[in-house]
PDB file of N, CA, C and O in Angstrom:
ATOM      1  N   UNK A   1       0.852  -1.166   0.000  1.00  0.00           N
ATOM      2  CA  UNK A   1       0.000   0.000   0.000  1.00  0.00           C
ATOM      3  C   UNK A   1       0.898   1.230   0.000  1.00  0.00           C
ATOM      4  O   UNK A   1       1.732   1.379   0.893  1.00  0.00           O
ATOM      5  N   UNK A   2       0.762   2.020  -0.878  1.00  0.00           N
ATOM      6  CA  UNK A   2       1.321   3.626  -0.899  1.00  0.00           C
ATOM      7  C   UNK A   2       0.459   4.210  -0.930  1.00  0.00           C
ATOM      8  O   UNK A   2      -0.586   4.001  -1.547  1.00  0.00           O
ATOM      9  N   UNK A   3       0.943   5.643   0.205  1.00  0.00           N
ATOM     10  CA  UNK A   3      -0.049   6.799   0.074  1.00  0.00           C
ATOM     11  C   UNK A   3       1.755   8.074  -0.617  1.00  0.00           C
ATOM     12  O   UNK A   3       2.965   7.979  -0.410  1.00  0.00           O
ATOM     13  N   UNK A   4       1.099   8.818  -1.216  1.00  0.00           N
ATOM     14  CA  UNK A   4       1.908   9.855  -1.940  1.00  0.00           C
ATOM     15  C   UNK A   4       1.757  11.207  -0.712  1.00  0.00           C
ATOM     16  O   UNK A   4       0.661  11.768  -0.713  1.00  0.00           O
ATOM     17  N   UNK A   5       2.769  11.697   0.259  1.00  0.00           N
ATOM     18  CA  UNK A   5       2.394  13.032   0.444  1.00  0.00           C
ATOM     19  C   UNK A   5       2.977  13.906  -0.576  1.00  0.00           C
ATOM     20  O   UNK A   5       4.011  13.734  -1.222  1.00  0.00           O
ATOM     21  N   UNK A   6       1.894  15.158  -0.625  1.00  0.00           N
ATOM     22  CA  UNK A   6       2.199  16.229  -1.580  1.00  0.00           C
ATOM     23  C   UNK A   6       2.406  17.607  -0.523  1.00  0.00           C
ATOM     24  O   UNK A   6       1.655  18.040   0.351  1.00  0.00           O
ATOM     25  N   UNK A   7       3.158  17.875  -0.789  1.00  0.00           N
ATOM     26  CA  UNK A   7       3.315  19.282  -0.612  1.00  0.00           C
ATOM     27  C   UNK A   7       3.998  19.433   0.900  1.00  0.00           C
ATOM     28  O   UNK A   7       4.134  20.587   1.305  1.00  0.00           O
ATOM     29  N   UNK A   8       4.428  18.367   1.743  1.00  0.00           N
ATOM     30  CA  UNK A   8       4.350  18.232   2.957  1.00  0.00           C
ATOM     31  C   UNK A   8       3.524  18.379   3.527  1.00  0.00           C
ATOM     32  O   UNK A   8       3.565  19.027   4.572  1.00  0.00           O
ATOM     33  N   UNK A   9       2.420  17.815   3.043  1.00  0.00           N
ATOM     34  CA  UNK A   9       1.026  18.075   3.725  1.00  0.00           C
ATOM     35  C   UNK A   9       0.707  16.334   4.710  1.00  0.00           C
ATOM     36  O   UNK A   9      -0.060  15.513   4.207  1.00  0.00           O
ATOM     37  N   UNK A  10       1.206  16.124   5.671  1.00  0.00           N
ATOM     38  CA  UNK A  10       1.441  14.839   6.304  1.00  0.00           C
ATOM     39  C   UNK A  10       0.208  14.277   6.575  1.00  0.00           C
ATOM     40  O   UNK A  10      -0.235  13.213   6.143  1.00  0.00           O
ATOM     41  N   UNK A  11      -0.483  15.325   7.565  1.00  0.00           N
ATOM     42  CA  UNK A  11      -1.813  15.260   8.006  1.00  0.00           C
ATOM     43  C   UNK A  11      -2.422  14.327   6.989  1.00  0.00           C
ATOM     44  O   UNK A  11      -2.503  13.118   7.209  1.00  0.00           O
ATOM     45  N   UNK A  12      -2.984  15.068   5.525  1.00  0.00           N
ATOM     46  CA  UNK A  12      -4.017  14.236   4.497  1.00  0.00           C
ATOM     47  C   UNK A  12      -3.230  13.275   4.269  1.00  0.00           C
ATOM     48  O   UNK A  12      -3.743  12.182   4.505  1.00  0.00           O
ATOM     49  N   UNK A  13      -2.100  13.244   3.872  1.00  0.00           N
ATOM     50  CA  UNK A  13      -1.706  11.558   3.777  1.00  0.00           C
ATOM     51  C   UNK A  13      -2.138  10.826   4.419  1.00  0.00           C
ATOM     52  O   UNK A  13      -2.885   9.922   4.046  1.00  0.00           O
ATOM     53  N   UNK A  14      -1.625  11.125   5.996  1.00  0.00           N
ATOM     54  CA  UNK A  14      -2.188   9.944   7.152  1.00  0.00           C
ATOM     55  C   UNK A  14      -3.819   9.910   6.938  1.00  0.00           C
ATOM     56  O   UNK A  14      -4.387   8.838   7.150  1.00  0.00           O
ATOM     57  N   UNK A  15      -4.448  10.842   6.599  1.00  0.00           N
ATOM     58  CA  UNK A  15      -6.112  10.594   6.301  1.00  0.00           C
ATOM     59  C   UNK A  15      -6.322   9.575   5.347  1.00  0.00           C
ATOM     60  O   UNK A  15      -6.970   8.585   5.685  1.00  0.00           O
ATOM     61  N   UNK A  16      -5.867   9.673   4.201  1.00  0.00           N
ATOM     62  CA  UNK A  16      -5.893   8.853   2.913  1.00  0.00           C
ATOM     63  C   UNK A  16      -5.393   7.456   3.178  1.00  0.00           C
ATOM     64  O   UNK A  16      -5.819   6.506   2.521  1.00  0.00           O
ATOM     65  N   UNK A  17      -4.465   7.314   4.162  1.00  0.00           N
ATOM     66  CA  UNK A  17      -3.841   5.961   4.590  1.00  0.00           C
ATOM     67  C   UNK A  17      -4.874   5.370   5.381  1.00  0.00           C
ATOM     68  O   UNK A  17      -5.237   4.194   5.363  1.00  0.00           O
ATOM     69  N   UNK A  18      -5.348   6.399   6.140  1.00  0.00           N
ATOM     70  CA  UNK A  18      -6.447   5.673   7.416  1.00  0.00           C
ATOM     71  C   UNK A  18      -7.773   5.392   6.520  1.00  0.00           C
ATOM     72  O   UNK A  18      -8.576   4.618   7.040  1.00  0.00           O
ATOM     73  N   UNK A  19      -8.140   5.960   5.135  1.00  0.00           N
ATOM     74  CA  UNK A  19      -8.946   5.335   4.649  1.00  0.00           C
ATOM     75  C   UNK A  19      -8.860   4.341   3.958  1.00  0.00           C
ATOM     76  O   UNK A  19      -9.777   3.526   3.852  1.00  0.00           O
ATOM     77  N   UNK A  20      -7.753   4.248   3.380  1.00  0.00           N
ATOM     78  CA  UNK A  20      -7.479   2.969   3.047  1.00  0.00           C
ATOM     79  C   UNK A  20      -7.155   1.307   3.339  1.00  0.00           C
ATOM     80  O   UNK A  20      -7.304   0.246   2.732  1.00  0.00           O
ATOM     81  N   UNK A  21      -6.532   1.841   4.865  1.00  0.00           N
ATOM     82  CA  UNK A  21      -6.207   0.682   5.766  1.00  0.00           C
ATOM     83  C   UNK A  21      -7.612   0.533   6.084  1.00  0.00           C
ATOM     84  O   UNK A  21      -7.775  -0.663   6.323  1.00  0.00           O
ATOM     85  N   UNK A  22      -8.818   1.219   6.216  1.00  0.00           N
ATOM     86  CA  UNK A  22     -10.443   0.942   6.826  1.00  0.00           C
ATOM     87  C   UNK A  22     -11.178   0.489   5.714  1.00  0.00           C
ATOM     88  O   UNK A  22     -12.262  -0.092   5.765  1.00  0.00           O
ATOM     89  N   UNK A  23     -10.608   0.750   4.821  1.00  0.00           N
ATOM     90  CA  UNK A  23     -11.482  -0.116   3.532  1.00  0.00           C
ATOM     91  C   UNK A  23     -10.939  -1.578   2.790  1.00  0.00           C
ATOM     92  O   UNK A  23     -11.563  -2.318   2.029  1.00  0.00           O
ATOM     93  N   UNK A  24      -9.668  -1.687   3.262  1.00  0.00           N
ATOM     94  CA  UNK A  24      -8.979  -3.044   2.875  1.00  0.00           C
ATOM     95  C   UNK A  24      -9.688  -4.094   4.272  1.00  0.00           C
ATOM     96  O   UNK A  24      -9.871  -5.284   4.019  1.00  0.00           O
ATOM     97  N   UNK A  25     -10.116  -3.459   5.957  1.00  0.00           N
ATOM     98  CA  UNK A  25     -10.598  -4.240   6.554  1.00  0.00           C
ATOM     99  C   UNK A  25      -9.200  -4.303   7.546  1.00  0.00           C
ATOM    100  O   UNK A  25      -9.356  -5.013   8.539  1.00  0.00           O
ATOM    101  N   UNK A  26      -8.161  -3.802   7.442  1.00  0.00           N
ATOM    102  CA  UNK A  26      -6.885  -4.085   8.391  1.00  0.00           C
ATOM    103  C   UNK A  26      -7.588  -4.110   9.607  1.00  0.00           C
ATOM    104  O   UNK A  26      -7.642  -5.114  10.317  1.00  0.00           O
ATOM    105  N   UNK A  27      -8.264  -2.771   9.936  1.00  0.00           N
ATOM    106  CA  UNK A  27      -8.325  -2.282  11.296  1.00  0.00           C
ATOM    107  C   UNK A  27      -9.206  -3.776  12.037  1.00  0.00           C
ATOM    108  O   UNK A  27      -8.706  -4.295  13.035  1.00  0.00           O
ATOM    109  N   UNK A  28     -10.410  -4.303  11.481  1.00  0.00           N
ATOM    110  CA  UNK A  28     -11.433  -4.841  12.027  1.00  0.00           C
ATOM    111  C   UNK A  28     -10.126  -6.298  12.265  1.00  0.00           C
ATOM    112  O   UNK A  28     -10.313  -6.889  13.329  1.00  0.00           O
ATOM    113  N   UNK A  29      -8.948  -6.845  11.426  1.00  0.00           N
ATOM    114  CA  UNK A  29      -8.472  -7.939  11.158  1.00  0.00           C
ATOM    115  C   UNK A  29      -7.810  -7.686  12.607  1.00  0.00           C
ATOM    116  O   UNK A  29      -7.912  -8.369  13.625  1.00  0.00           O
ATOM    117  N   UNK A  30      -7.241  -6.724  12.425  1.00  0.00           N
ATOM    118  CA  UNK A  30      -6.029  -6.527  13.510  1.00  0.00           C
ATOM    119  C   UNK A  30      -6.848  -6.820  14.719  1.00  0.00           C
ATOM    120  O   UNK A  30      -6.425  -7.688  15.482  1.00  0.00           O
ATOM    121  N   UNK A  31      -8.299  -6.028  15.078  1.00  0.00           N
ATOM    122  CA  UNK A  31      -8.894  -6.495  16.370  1.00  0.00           C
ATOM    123  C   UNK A  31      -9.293  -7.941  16.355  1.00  0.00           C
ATOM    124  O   UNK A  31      -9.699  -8.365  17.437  1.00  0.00           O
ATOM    125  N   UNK A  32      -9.270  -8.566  15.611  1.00  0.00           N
ATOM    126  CA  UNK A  32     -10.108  -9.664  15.678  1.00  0.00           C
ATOM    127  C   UNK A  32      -8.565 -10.700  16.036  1.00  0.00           C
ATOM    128  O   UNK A  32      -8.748 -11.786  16.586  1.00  0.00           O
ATOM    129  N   UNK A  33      -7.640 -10.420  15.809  1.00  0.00           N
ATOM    130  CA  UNK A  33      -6.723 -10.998  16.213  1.00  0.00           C
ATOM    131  C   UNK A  33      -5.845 -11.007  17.391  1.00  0.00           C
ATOM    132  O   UNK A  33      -4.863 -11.679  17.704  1.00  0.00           O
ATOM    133  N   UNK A  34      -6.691  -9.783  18.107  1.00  0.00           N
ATOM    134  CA  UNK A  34      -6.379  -9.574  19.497  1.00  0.00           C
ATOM    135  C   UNK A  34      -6.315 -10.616  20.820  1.00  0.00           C
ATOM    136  O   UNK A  34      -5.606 -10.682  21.825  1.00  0.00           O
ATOM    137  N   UNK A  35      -7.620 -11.519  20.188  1.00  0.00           N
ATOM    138  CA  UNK A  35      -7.532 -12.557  21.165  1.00  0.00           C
ATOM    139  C   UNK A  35      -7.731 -13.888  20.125  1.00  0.00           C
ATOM    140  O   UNK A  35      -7.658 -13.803  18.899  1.00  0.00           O
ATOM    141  N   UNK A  36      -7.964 -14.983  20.795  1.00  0.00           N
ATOM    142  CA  UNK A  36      -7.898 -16.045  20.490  1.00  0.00           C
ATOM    143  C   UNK A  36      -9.516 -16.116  19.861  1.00  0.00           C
ATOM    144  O   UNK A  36     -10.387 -15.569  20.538  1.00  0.00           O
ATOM    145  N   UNK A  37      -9.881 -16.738  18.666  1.00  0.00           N
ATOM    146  CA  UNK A  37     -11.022 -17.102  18.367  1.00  0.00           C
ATOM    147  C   UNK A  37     -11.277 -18.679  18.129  1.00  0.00           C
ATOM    148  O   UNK A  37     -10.778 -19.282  17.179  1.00  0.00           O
ATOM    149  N   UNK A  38     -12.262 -19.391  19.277  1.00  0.00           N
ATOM    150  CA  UNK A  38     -12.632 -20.917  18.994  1.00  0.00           C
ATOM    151  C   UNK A  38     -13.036 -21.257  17.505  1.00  0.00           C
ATOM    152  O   UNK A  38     -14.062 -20.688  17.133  1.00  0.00           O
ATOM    153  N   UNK A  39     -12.497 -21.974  16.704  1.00  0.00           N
ATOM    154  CA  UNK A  39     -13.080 -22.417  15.238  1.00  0.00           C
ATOM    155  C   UNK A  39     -14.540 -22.511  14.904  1.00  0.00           C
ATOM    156  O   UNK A  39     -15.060 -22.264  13.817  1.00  0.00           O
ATOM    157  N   UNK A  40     -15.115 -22.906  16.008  1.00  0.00           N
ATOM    158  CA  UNK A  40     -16.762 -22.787  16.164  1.00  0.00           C
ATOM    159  C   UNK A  40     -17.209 -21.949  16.337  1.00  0.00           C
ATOM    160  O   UNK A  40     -18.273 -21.934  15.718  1.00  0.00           O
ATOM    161  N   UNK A  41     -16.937 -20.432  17.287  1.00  0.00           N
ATOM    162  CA  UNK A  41     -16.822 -19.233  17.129  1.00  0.00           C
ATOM    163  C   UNK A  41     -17.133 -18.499  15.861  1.00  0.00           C
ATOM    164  O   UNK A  41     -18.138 -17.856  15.558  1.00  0.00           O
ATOM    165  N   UNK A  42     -15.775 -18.802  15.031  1.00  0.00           N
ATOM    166  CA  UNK A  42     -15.325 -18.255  14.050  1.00  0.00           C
ATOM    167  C   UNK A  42     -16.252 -18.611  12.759  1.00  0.00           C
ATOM    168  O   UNK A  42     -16.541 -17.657  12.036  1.00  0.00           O
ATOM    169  N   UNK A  43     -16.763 -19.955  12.391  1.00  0.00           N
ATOM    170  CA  UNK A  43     -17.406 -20.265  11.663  1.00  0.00           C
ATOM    171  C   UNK A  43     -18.561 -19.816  12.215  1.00  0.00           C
ATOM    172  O   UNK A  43     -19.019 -19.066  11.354  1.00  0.00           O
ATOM    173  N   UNK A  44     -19.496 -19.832  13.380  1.00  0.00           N
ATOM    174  CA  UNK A  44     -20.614 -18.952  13.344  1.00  0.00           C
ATOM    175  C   UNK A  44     -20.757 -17.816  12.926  1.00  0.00           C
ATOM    176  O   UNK A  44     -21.819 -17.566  12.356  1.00  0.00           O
ATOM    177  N   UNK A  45     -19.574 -16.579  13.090  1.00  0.00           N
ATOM    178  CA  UNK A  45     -19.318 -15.784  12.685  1.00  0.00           C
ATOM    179  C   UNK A  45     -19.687 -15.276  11.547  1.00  0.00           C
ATOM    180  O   UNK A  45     -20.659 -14.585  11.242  1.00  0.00           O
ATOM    181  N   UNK A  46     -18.268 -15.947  10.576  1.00  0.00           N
ATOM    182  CA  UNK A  46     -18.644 -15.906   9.557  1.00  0.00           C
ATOM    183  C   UNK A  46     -19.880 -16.171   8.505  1.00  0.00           C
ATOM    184  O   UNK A  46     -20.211 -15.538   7.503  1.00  0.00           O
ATOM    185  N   UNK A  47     -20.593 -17.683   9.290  1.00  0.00           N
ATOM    186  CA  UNK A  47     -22.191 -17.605   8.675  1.00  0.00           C
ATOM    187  C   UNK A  47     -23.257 -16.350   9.452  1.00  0.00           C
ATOM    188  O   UNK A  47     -24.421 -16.265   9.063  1.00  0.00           O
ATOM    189  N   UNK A  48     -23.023 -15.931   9.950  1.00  0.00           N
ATOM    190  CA  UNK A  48     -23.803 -14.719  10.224  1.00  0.00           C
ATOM    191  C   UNK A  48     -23.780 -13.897   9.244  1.00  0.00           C
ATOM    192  O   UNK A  48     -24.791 -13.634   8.594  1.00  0.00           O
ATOM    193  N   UNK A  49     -22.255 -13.226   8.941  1.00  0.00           N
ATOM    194  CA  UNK A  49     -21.946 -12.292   8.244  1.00  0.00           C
ATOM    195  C   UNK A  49     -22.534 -12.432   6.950  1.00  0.00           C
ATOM    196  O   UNK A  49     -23.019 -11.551   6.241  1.00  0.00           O
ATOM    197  N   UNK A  50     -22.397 -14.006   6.675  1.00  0.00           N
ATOM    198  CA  UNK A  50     -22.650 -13.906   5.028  1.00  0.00           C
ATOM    199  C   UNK A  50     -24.486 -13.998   5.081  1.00  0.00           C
ATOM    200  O   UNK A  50     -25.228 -13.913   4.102  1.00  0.00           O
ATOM    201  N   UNK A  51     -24.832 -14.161   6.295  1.00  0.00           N
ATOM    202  CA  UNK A  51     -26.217 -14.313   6.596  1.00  0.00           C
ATOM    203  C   UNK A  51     -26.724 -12.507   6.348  1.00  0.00           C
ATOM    204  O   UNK A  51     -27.575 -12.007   5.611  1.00  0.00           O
ATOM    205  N   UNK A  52     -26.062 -12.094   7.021  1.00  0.00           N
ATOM    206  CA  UNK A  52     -26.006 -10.545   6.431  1.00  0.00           C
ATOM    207  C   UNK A  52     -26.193  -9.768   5.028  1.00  0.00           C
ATOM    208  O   UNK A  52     -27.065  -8.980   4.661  1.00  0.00           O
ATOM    209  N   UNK A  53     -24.979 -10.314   4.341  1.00  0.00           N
ATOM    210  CA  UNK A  53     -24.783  -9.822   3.104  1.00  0.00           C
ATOM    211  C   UNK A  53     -25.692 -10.465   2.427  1.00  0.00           C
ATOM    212  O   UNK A  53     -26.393  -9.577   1.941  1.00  0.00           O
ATOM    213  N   UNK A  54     -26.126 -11.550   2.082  1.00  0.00           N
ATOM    214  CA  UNK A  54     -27.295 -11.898   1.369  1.00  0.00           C
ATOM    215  C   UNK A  54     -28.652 -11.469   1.248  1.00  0.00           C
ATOM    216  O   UNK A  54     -29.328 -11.504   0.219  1.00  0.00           O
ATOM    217  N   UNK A  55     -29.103 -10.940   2.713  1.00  0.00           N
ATOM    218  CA  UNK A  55     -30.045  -9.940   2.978  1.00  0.00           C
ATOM    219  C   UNK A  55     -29.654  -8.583   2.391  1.00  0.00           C
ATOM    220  O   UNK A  55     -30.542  -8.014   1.756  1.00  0.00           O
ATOM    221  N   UNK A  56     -28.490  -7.982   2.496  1.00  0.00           N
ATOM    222  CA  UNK A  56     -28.382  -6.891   2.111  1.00  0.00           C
ATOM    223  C   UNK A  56     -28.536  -6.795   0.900  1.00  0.00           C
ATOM    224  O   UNK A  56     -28.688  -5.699   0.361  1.00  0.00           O
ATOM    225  N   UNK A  57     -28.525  -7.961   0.227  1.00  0.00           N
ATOM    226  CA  UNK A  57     -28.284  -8.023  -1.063  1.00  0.00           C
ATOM    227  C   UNK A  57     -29.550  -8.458  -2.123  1.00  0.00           C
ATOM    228  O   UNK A  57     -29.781  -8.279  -3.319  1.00  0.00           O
ATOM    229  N   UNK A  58     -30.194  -9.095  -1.047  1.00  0.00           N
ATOM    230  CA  UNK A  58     -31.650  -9.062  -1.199  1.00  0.00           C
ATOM    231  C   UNK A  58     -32.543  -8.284  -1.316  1.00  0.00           C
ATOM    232  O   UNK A  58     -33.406  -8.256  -2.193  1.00  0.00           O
ATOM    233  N   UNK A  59     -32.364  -7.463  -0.260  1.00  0.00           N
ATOM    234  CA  UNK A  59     -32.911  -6.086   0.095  1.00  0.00           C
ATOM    235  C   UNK A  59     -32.716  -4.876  -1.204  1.00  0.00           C
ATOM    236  O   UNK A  59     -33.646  -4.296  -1.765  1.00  0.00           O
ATOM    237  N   UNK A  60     -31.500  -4.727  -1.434  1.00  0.00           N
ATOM    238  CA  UNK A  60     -30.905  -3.947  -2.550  1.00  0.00           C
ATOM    239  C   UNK A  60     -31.272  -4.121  -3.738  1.00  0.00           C
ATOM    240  O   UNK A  60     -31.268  -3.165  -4.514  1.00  0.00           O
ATOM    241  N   UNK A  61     -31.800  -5.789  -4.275  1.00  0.00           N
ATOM    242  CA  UNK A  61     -32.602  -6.168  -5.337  1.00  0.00           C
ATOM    243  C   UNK A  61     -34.045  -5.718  -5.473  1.00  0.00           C
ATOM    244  O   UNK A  61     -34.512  -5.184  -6.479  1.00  0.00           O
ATOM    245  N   UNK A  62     -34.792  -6.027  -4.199  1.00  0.00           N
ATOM    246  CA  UNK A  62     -35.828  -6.217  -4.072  1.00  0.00           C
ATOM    247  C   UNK A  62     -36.229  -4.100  -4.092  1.00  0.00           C
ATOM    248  O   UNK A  62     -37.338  -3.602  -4.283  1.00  0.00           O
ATOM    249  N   UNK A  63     -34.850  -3.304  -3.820  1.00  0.00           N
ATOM    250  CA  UNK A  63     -35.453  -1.903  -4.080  1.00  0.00           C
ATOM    251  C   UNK A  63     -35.259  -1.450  -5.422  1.00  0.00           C
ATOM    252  O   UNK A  63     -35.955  -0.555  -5.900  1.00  0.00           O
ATOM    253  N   UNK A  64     -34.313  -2.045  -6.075  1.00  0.00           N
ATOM    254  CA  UNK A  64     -34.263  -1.474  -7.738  1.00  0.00           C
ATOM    255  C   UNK A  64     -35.534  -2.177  -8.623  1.00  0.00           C
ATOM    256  O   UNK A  64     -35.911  -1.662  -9.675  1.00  0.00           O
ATOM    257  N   UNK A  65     -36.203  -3.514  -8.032  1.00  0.00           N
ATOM    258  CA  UNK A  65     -37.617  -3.669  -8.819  1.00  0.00           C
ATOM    259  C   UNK A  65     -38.298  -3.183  -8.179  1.00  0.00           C
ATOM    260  O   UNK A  65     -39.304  -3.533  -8.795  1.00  0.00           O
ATOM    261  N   UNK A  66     -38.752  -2.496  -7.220  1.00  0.00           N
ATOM    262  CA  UNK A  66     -39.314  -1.413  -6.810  1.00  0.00           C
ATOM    263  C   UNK A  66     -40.359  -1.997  -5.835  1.00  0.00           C
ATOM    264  O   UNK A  66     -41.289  -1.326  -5.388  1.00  0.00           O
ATOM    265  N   UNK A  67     -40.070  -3.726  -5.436  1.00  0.00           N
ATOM    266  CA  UNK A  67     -41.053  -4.621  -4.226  1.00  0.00           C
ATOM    267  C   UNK A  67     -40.472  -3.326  -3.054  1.00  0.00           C
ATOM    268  O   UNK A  67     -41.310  -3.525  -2.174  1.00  0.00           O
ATOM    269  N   UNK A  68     -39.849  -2.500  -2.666  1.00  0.00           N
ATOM    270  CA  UNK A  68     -39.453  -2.075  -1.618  1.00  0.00           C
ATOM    271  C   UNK A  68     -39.726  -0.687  -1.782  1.00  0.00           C
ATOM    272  O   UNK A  68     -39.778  -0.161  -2.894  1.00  0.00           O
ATOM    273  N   UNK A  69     -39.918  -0.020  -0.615  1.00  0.00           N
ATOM    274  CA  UNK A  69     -39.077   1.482  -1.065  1.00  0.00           C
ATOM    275  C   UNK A  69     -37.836   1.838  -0.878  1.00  0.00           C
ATOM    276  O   UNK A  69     -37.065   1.024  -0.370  1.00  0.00           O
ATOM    277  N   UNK A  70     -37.444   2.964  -1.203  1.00  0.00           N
ATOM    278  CA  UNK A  70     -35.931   3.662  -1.681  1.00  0.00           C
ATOM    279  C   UNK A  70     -36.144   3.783  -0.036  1.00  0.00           C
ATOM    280  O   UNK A  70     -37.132   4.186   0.579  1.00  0.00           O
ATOM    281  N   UNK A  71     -34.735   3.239   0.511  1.00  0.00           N
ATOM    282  CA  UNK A  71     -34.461   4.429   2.052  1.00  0.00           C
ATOM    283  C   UNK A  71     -34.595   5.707   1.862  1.00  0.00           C
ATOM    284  O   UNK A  71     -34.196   6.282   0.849  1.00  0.00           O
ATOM    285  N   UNK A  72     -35.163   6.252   2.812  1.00  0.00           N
ATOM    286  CA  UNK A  72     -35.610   7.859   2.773  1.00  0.00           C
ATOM    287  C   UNK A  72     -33.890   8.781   3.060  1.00  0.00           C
ATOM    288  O   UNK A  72     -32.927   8.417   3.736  1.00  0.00           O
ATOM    289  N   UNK A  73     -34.055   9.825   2.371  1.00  0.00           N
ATOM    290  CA  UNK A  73     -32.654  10.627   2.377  1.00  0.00           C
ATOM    291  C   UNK A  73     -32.789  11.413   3.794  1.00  0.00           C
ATOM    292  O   UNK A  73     -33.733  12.062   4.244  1.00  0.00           O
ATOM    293  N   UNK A  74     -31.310  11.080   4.419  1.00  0.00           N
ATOM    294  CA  UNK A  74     -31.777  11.876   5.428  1.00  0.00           C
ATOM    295  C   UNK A  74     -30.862  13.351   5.224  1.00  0.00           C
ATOM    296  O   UNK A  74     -29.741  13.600   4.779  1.00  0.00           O
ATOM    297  N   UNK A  75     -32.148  14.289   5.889  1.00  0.00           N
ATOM    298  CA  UNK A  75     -32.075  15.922   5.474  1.00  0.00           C
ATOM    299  C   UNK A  75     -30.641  16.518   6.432  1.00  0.00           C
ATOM    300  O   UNK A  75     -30.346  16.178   7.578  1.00  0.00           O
ATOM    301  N   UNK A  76     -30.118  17.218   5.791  1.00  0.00           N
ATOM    302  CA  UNK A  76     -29.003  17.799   6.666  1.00  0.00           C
ATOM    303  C   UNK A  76     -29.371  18.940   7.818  1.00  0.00           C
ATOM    304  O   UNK A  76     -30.250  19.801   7.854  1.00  0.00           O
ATOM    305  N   UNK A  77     -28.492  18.632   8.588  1.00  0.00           N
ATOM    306  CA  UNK A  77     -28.684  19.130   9.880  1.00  0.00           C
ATOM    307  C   UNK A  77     -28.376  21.087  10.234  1.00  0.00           C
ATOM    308  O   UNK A  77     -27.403  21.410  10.916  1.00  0.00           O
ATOM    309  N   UNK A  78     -29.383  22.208   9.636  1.00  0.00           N
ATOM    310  CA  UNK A  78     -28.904  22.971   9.979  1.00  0.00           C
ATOM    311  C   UNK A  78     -28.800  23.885  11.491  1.00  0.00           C
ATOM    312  O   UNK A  78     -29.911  24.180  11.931  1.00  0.00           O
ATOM    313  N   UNK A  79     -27.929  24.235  12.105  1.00  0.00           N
ATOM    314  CA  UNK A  79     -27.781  24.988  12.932  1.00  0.00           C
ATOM    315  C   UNK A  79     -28.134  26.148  12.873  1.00  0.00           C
ATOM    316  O   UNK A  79     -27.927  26.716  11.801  1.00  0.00           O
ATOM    317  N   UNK A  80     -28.789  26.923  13.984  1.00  0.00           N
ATOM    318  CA  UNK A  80     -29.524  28.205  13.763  1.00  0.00           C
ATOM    319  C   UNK A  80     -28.690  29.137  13.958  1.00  0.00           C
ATOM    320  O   UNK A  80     -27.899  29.273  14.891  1.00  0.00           O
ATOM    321  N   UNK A  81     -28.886  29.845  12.984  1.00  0.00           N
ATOM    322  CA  UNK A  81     -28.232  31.199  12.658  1.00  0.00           C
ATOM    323  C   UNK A  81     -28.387  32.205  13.788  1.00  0.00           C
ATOM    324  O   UNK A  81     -29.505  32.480  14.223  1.00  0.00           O
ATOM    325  N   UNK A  82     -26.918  32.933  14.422  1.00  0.00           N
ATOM    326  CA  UNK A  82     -26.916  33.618  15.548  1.00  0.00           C
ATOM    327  C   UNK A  82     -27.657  34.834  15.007  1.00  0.00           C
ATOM    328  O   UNK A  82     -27.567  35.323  13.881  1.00  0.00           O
ATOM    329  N   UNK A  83     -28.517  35.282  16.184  1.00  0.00           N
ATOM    330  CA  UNK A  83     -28.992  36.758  16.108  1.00  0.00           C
ATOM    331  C   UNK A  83     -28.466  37.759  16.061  1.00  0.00           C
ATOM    332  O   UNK A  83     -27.891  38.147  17.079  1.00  0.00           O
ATOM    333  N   UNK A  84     -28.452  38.656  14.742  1.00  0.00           N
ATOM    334  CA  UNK A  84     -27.719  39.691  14.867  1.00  0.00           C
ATOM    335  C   UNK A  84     -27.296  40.265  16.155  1.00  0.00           C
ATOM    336  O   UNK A  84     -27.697  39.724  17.185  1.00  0.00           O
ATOM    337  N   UNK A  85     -26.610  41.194  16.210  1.00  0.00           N
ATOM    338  CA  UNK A  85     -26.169  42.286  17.430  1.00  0.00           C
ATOM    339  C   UNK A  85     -26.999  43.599  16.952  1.00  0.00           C
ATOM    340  O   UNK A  85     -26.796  44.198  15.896  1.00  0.00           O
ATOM    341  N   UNK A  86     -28.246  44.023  18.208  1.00  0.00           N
ATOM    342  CA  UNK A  86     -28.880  45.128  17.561  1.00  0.00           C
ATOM    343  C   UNK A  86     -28.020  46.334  17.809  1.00  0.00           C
ATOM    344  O   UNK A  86     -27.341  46.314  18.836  1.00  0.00           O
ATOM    345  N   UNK A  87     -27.943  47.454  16.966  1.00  0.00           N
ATOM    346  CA  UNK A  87     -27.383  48.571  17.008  1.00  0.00           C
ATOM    347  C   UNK A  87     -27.979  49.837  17.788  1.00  0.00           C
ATOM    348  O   UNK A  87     -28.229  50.960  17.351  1.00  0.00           O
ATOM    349  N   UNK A  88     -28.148  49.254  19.218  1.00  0.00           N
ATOM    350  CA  UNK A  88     -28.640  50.727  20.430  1.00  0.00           C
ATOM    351  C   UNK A  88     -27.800  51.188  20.762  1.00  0.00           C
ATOM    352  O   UNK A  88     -27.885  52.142  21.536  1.00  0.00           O
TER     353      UNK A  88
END
C-alpha cells in the first residue's frame, strides 16, 4: 500500500492511509486478532456475516424492482443562525 504526500502536507496523507487501511478491513483484522477465536466461534461468525450480506443483497434487489421502497434521504442538519447584534 502507498499513500503519496504532496506538498508536505502529512496530516491528508495519514487521512488517505487511514482510509485505506479501513477499507482493505486491516483495522477490524487486527482487532479480531487480538484474542484467540474458537473455530466454532469463528465459523458462526462468519455464517452470520454472510447471513447478512445476502439480505443486504436481497434487500438492494428487491429496491431497484421497486417490491421495496428507496431508504428515505436523510435531510441535513442545519444549525440556527446567531442573532444579529442590535445597534442601540
Amino acid at each position: 500500500m502507498q499513500v503519496i504526500v504532496r506538498d508536505n502536507n502529512v496530516d491528508q496523507a495519514l487521512r488517505a492511509l487511514k482510509k485505506k487501511l479501513q477499507r482493505e478491513g486491516v483495522f477490524r483484522e487486527m482487532k479480531a486478532r487480538r484474542a484467540y477465536e474458537k473455530p466454532s466461534e469463528k465459523r458462526a461468525r462468519e455464517k452470520g456475516e454472510a447471513v447478512r450480506r445476502a439480505r443486504k443483497l436481497a434487500r438492494k434487489q428487491a429496491q431497484r424492482e421497486g417490491l421495496l421502497p428507496a431508504p428515505k434521504k436523510k435531510m441535513p442538519v442545519r444549525s440556527p443562525r446567531p442573532a444579529a447584534p442590535s445597534a442601540a
